[in-house]
N, C-alpha and C positions, 0 to 999 in steps of 0.2 A: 599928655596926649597919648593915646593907645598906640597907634605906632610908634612911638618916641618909644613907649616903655615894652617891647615886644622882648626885649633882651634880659628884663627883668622877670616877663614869668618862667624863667632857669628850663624852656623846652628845646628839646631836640634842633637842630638845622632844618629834616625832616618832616618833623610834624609841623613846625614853624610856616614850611612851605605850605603844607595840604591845608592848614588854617586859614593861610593868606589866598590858597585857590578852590577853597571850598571840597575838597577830598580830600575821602577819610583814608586812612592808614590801612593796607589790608593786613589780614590779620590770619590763623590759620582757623582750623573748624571747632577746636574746642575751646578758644582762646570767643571765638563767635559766638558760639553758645551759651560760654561763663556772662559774655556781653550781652546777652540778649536777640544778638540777631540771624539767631539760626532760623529757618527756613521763613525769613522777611519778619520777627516778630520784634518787638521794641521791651525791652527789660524794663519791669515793673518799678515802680521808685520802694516801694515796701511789701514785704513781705516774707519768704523764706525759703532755700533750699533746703532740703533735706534735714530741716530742723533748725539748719543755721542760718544768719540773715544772708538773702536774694529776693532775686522776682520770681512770679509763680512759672511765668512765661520762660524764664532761666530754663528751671528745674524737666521741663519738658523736653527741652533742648539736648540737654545734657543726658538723662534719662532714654532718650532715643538713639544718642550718640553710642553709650554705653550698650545698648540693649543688641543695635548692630555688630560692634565689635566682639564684641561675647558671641554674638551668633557665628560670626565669622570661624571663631577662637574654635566652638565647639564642631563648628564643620570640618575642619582644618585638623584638631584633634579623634575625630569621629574615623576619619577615613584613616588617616596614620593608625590608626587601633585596630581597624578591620584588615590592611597592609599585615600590619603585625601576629595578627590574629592566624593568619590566610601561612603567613613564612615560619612560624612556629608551627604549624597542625602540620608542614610538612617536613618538617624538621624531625620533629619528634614521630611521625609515621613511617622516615627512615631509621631512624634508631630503631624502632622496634623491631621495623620489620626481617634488620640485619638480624639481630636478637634473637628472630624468631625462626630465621629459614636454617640456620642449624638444629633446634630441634626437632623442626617438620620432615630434615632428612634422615635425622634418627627413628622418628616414628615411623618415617616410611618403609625405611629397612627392617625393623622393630614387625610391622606389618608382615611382609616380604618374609621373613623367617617363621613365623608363628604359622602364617600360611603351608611353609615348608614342611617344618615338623608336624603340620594336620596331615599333610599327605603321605610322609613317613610313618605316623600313627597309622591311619588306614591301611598302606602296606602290609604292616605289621601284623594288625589283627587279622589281613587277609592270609598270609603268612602262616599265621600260627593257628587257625580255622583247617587247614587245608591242607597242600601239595608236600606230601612228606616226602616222596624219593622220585628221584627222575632219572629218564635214562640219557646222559650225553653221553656215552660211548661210540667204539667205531659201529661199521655197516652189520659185523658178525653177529650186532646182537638184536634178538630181535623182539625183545622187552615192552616197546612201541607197539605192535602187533598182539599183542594178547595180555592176559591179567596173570601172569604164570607167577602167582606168589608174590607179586611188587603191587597190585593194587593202582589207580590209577587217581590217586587223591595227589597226585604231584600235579595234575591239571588244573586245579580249582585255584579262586584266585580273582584281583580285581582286574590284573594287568591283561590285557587282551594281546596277541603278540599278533607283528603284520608279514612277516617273511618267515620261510624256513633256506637255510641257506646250506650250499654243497659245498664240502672244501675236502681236500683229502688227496688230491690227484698223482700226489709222486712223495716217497719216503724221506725224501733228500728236505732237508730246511731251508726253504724259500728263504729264506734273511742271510743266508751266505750269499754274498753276491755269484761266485761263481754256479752256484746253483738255482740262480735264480731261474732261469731261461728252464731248467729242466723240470723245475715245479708248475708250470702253466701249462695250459692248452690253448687251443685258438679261440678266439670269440664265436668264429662258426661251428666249431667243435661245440662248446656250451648250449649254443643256439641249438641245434640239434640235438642236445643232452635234454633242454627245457623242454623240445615240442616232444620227444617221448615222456616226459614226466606228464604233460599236459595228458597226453594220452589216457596214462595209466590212471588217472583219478579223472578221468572224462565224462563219470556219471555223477559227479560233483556238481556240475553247473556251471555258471559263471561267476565263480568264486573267486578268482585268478584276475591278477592285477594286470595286464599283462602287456599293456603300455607302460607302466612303471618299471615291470622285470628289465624290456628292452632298452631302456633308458640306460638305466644301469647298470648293462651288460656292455652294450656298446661306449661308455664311457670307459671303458679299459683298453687301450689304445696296443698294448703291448701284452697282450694274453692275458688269460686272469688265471688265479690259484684257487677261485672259490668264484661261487655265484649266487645270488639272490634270490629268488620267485618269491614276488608277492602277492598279499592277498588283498582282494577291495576291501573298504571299511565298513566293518559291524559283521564280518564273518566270525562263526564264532568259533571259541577257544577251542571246543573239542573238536568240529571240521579242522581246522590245521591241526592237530595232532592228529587224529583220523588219516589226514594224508601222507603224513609224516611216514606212518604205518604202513599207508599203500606202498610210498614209495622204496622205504626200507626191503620191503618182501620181494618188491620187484627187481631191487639191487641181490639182493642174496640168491634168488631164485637165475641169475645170472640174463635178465633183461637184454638181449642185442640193443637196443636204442644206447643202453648207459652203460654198455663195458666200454666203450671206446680202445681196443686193443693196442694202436699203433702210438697212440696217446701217452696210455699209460703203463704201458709192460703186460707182464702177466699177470692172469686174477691175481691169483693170493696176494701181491702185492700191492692191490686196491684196497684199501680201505679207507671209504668216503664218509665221511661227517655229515650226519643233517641235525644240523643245527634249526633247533625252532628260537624264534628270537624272546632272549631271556627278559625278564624283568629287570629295571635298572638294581634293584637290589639283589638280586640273583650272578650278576656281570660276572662278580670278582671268582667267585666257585664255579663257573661254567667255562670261564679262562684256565683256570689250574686243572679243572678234568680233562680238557681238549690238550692242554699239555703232555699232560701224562698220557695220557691216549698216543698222541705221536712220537713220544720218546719211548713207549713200550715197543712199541712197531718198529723201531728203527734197533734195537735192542735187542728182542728179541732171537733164541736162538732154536725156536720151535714155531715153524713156519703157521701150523692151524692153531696155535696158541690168541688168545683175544680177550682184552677188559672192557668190564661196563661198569657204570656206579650208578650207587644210590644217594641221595641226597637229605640232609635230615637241616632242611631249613640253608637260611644262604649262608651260612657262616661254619657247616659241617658237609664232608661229604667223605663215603666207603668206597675203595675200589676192590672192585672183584676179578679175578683172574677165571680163563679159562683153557685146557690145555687143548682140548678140541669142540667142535660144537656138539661132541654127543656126551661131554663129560661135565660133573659138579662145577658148579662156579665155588669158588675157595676165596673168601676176603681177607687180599693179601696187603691192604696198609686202608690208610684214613687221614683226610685232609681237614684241618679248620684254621680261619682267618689266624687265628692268634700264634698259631706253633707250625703252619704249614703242614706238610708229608711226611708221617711215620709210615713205616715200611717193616713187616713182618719177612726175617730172613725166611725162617721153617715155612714160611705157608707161600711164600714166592716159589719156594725150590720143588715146591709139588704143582706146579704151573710151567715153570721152566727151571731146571737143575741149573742152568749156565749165566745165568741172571744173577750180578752181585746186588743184593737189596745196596749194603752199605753205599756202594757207590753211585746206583739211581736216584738214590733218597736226596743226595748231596746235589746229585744234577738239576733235582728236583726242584730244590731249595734255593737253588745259588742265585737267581732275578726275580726273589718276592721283595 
C-alpha cells in the first residue's frame, strides 16, 4: 500500500507533508528558475541550458535573472565610480592648487619688482637727459631768478613736483627739545606768510592748491617750522620753479608780508628755505644740502657770508660759499652718496677765516 510505504521513499517530514496536502515546497528564485517556474513557466522535459542538459523555458529564466542582477551590479558600480571620480578631481585640485599659490606669489612679487626697476629705468634716463645742477640753498641766493652761469637743465625731467615748501624760520635746531618752541611760528603767522606769497605770483592764475595748502597748515596743532603751498595737478614743472623765483626775489628784496619780524629776529638772521618738492630719487642729496645750509648758518662767524650748491645728478652734489652777495662764489667742499662731505680747508677760509672745515666736515658726517 502507498501509504503503508511513505516512510520508504527516504523524504523529508516536510516534503512528506506537502505531498500528502497537495503543496509544493517554496523554494527561493534561482532555485525557481533552475526548476522551471519562474514567471508561471513549467521546465521542459528535454533540451538544454546553456549547452548543458535543461529546458529551454529553464534557460530564459535564468538568463533574465542574471541579466537583472548584472544590471543592478553595474548601477550600483557605475555610481560608486562617478562618487569616486567627483572625490578624487577634488582631491587632486587641492593639491595642486596648494602647489601652485606659492608660485603665483612669487610671480606676483616677480611682477611687482620688474614694474619697479621700469620706473627706476625711466627715472634714470630722465636723469641723465637733463637737470644737471640745482639750487637748494638758503634765501641769499638768487640762482632760481635768473640763468647766471648755472643754466636751468636742473628743471627737466619726468618727475612733476606738487609743493614748494618754507622752512628756515629760526637758527636754533628744532629737534632739541628745548628749542623746539623757538623754531615755529604760529599757524596765523604762516597763514598770512601764504596770502602774501599768493600775492606775489598773482598773475599766475589759479595755479595754487589752496584748499590742500590749508589742510595742512592747520593740521599743525602746535606751530609749524616749515610750511607747504601746493600746487593743483598738471601745473607745470617750470611754473613752480617760476614761482619759486618770484618768491625768492620777494624774500631778498625784504617783502613786509614775509619778514615777520617779531617771529623771527632780525633779517640777517632769516634765512628761509624754498624747497620745490624733489624727485623720490633726488630726496637723499636735497637732505644733506639743507643740512649743510643750516649748520653753515648756525656756524658761521661772518654774518653776510651764504652757501648754495650745484647738483650733478642725485648721488653728487658742490657747495659754494659766499662771503657777501656782491662777492665770487668759491666751491668750498662736495657731497656724494658713497663718501658723504669733503670740505676744502683753504677755500672755506676765504668765505669765513673762523670756520674749522676739519670740524664741520665731521659734524657733517656723523648721521649719514
Amino acid at each position: 500500500m502507498l501509504a503503508e510505504d511513505d516512510d520508504d521513499l527516504g523524504l523529508p517530514e516536510a516534503k512528506r507533508a506537502n505531498l500528502s496536502t497537495g503543496k509544493e515546497e517554496e523554494v527561493d528564485e534561482v532555485t525557481a528558475a533552475l526548476m522551471g517556474k519562474g514567471n508561471g513557466k513549467k521546465a521542459a522535459s528535454s533540451g538544454t541550458l546553456g549547452g548543458v542538459g535543461g529546458g529551454g523555458d529553464n534557460d530564459e529564466g535564468v538568463v533574465g535573472l542574471l541579466k537583472n542582477q548584472f544590471a543592478a551590479m553595474r548601477k550600483e558600480m557605475s555610481s560608486l565610480l562617478v562618487t569616486n571620480k567627483e572625490e578624487l578631481a577634488k582631491e587632486i585640485v587641492g593639491q595642486v592648487t596648494a602647489q601652485v599659490a606659492p608660485i603665483g606669489a612669487k610671480v606676483d612679487a616677480l611682477t611687482t619688482r620688474q614694474e619697479e626697476q621700469a620706473e627706476q629705468i625711466k627715472s634714470i634716463q630722465a636723469q641723465l637727459q637733463g637737470r644737471a645742477s640745482s639750487d637748494m640753498g638758503s634765501a641769499g641766493s638768487t640762482r632760481a631768478a635768473s640763468d647766471s652761469g648755472y643754466g636751468f637743465s636742473w628743471r627737466f625731467g619726468a618727475f612733476s613736483p606738487g609743493y614748494i615748501q618754507v622752512s628756515g624760520f629760526s637758527k636754533k635746531d628744532p629737534r632739541v627739545i628745548e628749542n623746539r618752541d623757538q623754531s615755529k611760528i604760529t599757524v596765523e603767522k604762516a597763514r598770512n606768510m601764504i596770502v602774501s606769497l599768493y600775492a606775489v605770483s598773482a598773475s599766475r592764475g589759479e595755479v595754487f592748491d589752496k584748499e590742500r595748502t590749508e589742510r595742512d597748515l592747520t593740521s599743525n596743532k602746535f606751530g609749524v617750522s616749515r610750511f607747504r603751498v601746493y600746487f593743483k595737478s598738471g601745473t607745470l614743472k617750470d611754473t613752480v620753479w617760476e614761482v619759486r623765483a618770484e618768491w625768492t626775489d620777494a624774500f631778498c628784496q625784504k617783502s613786509v608780508g614775509l619778514m615777520c619780524p617779531n617771529a623771527f629776529g632780525p633779517y640777517q638772521d632769516q634765512h628761509l628755505g624754498w624747497l620745490v618738492e624733489p624727485a623720490p630719487e633726488d630726496r637723499k642729496r636735497i637732505s644733506e644740502t639743507r643740512k649743510a645750509t643750516a649748520q653753515f648758518h648756525n656756524r658761521k662767524t661772518v654774518r653776510t657770508a651764504n652757501v648754495a650748491f650745484e647738483s650733478g645728478g642725485s648721488e653728487r652734489a658742490w657747495m659754494y660759499g659766499q662771503a657777501s652777495a656782491g662777492s665770487d662764489r668759491i666751491c668750498i667742499g662736495d657731497w656724494s652718496a658713497k663718501e658723504g662731505w669733503k670740505l676744502s680747508p683753504a677755500q672755506l677760509q676765504l668765505v669765513d677765516a673762523n670756520l674749522k672745515a676739519s670740524e664741520w666736515e665731521g659734524a657733517l658726517n656723523a648721521t649719514r
